[in-house]
C-alpha positions in Angstrom: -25.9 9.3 22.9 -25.2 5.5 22.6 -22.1 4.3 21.2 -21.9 0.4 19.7 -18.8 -1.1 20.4 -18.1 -4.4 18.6 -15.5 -6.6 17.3 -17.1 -7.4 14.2 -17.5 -5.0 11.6 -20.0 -5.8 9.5 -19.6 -5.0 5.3 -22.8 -2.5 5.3 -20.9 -0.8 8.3 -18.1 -0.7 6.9 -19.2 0.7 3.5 -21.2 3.6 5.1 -18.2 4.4 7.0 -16.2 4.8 3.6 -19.5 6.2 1.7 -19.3 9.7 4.3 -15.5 9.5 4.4 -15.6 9.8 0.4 -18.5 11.9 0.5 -16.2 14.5 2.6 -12.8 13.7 1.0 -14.5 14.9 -2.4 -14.3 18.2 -1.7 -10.6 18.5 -1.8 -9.6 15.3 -3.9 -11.1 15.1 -7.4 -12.8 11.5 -7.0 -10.9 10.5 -10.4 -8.1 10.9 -8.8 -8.4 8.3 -6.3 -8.6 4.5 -6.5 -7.3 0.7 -6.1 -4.3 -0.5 -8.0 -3.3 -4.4 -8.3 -0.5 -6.2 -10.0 -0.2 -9.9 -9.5 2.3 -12.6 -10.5 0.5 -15.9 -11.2 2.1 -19.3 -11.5 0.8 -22.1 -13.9 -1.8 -23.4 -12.0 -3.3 -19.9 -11.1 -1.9 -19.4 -7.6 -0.5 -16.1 -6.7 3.6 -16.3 -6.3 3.3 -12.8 -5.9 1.5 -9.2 -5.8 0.7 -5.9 -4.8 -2.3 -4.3 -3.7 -2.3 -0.2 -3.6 -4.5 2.7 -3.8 -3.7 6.2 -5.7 -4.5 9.2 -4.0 -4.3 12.4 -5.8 -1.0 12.5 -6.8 0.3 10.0 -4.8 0.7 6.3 -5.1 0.5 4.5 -1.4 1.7 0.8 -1.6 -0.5 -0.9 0.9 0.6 -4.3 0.3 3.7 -6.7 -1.4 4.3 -9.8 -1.0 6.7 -12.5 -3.0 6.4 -16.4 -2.3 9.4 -17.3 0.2 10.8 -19.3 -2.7 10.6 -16.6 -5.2 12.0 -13.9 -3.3 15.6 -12.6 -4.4 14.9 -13.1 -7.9 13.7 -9.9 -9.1 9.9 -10.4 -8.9 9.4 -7.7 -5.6 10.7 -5.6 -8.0 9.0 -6.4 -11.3 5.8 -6.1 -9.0 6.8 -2.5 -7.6 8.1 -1.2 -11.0 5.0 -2.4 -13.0 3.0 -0.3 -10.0 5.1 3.0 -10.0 4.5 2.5 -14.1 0.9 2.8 -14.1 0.7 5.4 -11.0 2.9 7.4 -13.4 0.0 7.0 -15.9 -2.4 7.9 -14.2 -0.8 11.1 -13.0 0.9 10.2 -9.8 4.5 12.1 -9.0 5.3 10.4 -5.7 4.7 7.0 -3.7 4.5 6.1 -0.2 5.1 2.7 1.5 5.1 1.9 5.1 7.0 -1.5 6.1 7.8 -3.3 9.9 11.2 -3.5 11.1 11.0 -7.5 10.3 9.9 -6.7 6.5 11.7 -5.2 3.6 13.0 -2.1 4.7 16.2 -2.3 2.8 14.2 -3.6 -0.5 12.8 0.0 -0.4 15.5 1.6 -0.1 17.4 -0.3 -2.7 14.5 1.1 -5.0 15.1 4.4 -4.0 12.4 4.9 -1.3 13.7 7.2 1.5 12.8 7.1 4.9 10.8 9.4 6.3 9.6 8.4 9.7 10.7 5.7 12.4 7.8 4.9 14.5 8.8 3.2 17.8 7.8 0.2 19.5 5.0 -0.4 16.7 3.5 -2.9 16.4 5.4 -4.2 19.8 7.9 -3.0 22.1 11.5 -3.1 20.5 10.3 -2.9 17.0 9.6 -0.7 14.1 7.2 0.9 11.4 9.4 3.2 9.1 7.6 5.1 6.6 9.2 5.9 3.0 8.8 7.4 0.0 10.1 8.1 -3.7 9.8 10.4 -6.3 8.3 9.1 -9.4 
């Protein structure tokens, strides 16, 4: 048996990775109860000041990415973003969400929405620092 290592994954690989992963997940997640989720903040020129990218599985909503502009951030658009998220995961009939953040990120913006942490994960991604994992009740 050969195995083909690379550092380049190509899309086709890639998407016949996630086709059998799927494939096998369906039998204990309904498939509608799975997918992406984004909510963006434009400015007036279309740029993104802002926005979230997450994916719903069964009944849980699992914020894979946020991210404000430096020069918006403290004004209440993190939040708008995460809000507008947990509104729709609501909708489509999430109960809880999960979020995973580095010790140099927004831990305490979590938390100040009422995420709790779960899990501390040490010396990830590099020695001294931190991946804490959280979550909330919806």
């Amino acid at each position: 048996m050969e195995l083909d290592i690379t550092d380049a994954i190509s899309p086709d690989d890639r998407a016949a990775l996630f086709h059998g992963l799927h494939g096998y997940n369906q039998q204990f997640i309904a498939s509608d109860a799975s997918g992406s989720l984004g909510v963006w903040r434009r400015n007036l020129t279309g740029g993104l000041d802002g926005g979230l990218i997450a994916s719903i599985k069964g009944n849980w909503l699992c914020i894979d990415f946020l991210w404000v502009n430096e020069a918006l951030r403290g004004t209440g658009l993190g939040r708008l973003l995460l809000a507008a998220a947990e509104h729709t995961a609501l909708q489509r009939g999430c109960t809880l969400a999960l979020v995973d953040t580095f010790s140099f990120q927004a831990r305490p913006f979590y938390e100040k929405n009422d995420f709790v942490l779960q899990m501390t994960l040490e010396d990830f991604p590099h020695h001294g620092q931190q991946r804490f994992y959280l979550t909330k009740a919806l």
